[in-house]
C-alpha positions as CSV (number, residue, x, y, z in Angstrom):
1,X,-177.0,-16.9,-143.5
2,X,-178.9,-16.4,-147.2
3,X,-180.4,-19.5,-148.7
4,X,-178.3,-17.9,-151.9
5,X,-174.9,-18.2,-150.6
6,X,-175.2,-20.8,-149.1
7,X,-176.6,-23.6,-151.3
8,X,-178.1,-27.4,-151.0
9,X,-175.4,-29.3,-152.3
10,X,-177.1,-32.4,-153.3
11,X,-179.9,-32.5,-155.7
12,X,-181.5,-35.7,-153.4
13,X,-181.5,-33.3,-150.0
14,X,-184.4,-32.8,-148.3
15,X,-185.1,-28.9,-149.0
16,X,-187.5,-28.9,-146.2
17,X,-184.5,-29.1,-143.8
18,X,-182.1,-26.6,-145.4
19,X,-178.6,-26.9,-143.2
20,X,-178.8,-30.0,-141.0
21,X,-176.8,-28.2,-138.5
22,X,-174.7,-31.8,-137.2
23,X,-171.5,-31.0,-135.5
24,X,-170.4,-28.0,-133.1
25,X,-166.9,-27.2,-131.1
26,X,-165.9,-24.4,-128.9
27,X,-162.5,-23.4,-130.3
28,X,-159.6,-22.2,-127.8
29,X,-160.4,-18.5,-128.2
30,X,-164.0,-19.3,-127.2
31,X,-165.0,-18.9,-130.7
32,X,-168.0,-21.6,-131.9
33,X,-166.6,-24.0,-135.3
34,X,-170.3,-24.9,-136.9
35,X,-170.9,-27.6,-139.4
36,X,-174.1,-28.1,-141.9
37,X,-174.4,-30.9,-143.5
38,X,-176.7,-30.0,-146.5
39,X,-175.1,-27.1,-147.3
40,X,-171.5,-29.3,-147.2
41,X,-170.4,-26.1,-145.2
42,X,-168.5,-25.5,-142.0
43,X,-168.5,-21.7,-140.2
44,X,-166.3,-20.4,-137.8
45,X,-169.0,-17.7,-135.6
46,X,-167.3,-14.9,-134.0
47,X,-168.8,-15.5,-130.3
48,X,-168.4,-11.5,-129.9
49,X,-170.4,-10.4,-133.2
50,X,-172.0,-13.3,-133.6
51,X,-170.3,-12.9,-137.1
52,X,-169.6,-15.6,-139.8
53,X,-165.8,-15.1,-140.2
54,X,-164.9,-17.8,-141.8
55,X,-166.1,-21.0,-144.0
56,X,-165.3,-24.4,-146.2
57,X,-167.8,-25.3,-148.2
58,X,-167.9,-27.5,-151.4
59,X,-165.9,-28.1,-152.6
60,X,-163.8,-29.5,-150.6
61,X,-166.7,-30.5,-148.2
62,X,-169.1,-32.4,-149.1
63,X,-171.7,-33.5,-146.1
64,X,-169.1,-33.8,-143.2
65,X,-169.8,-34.5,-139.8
66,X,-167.9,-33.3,-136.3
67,X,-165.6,-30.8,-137.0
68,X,-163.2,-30.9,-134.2
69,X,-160.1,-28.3,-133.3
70,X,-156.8,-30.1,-133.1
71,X,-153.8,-28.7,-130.9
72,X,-151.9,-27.6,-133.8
73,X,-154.5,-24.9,-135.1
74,X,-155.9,-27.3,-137.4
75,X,-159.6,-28.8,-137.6
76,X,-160.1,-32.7,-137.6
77,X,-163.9,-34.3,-139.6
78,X,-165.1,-36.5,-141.4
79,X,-165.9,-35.8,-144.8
80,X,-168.9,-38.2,-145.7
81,X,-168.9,-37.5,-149.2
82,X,-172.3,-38.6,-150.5
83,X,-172.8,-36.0,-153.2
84,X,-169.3,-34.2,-154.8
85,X,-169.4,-31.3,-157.0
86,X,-166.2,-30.9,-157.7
87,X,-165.2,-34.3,-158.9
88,X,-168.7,-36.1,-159.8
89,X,-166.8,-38.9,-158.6
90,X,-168.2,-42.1,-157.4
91,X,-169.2,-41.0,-153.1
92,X,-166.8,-41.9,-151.3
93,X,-165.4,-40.6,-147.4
94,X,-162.4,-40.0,-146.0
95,X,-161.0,-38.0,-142.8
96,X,-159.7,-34.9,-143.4
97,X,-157.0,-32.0,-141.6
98,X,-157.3,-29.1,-143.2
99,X,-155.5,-26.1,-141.8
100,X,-158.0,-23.2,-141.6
101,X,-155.4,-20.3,-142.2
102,X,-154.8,-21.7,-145.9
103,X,-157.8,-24.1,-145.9
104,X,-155.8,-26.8,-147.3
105,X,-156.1,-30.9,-146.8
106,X,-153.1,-31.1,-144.8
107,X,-153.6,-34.6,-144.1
108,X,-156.6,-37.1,-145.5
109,X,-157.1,-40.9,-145.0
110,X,-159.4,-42.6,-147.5
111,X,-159.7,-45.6,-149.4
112,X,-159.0,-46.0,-153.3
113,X,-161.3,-43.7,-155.6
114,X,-160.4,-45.3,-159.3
115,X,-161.8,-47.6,-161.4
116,X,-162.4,-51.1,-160.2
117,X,-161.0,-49.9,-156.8
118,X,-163.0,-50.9,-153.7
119,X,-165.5,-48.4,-151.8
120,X,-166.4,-50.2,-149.0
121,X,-165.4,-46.9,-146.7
122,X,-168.1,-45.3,-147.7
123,X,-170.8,-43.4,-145.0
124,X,-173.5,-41.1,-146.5
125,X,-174.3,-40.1,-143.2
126,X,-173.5,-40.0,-139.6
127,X,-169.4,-40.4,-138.5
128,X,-166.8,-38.8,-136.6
129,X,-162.7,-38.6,-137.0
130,X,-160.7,-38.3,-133.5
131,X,-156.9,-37.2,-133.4
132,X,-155.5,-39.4,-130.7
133,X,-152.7,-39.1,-128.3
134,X,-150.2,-41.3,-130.4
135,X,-150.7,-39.0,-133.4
136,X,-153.0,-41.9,-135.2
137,X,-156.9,-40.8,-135.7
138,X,-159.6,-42.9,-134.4
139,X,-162.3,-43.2,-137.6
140,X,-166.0,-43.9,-137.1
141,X,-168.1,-45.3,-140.5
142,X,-170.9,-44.7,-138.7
143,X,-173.0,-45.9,-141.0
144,X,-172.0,-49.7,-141.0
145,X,-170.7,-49.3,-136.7
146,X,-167.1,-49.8,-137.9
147,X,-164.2,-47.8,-135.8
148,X,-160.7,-48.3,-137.1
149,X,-157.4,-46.3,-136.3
150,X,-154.9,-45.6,-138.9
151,X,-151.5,-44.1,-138.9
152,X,-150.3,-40.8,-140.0
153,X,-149.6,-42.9,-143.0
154,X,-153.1,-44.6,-143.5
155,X,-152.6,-48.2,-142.2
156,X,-155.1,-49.4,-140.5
157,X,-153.9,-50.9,-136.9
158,X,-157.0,-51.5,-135.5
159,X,-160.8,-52.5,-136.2
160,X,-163.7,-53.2,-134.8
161,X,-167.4,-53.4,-135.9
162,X,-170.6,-53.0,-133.4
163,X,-171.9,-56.1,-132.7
164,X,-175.3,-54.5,-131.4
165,X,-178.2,-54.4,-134.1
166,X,-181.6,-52.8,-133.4
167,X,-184.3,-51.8,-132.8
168,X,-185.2,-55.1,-131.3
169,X,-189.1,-54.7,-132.6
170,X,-187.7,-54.2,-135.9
171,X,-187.8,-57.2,-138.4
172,X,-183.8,-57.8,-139.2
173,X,-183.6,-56.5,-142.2
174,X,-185.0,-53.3,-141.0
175,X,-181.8,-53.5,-138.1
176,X,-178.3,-51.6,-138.2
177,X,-175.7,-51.2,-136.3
178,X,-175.1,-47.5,-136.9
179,X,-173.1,-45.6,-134.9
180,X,-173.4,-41.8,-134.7
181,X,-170.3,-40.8,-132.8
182,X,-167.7,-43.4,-131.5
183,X,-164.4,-41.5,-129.3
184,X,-161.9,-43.4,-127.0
185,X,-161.0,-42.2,-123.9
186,X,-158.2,-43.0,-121.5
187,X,-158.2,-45.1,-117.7
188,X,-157.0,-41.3,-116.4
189,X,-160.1,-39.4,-118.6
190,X,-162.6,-41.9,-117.5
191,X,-161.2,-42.0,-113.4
192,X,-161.5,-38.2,-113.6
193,X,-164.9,-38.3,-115.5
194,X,-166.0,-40.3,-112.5
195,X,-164.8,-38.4,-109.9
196,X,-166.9,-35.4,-110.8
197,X,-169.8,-37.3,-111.7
């Protein structure tokens, strides 16, 4: 990869750390789905060549987190959304499915972007998206240890925000309750987690 092509994408970025490499998944054909967060790009490497053969960068992207391969073909992540170059919109997140074939949003949940509208879904860092069984997605904003599910539609039918601040030394304003990733696993997942532990 050339520091040219592929560019900081927000001017308060730490240059000393140039990609922030924060998310990996083996997809089905053994192929490796690669996300950096500085660069607001995510890579598909051709395990045989070891080639880039494919990207999303910003925009769309902008400083996602766990890119994750759905059954359909498509890839699942959360789109934190602290610096956008396309829009130079207010930051915002949202969860996105974007189908890699056309690179298109297929599907996106976020909150209200206009004026006056409320941005309290809003992690600069940190977070995760899961597709779950019932077709809803599971949504971590890790930054303030909030999971919720929402429907395909976007309504949100379940919440829940980590009690657990820290570190303990720490004064309390210098605690959070950040979550980095958060996924939910069934009784059948975690009995056969067990039985090969």
């Amino acid at each position: 990869m050339e520091p040219a092509a592929y560019t900081i994408t927000s001017p308060s970025d730490n240059r000393s750390e140039w990609t922030h490499g924060n998310g990996i998944a083996e997809l089905p054909d053994g192929n490796i789905l690669l996300s950096f967060r500085n660069i607001s790009t995510v890579v598909r490497i051709n395990r045989q060549s070891g080639a880039i053969d494919w990207k999303l960068g910003a925009p769309p992207l902008s400083g996602q987190h766990a890119p994750t391969p759905l059954p359909n073909g498509n890839i699942l992540l959360f789109d934190n959304g602290p610096f956008r170059v396309d829009t130079g919109a207010q930051p915002f997140s949202r969860a996105l499915e974007i189908n890699p074939n056309t690179k298109e949003i297929v599907w996106k949940y976020q909150d209200g972007t206009g004026p006056g509208s409320n941005h309290f879904f809003f992690s600069s860092r940190i977070s995760n998206a899961q597709r779950l069984p019932n077709g809803n997605t599971l949504i971590n904003d890790g930054l303030y240890g909030r999971f919720f599910e929402v429907t395909i539609d976007g309504d949100v039918v379940w919440e829940y925000v980590n009690p657990n601040f820290g570190p303990a030394p720490a004064p309390p304003k210098g605690q959070t309750n950040n979550v980095f990733r958060a996924y939910r696993y069934s009784a059948d997942e975690i009995a056969a987690a067990q039985k090969t532990a």
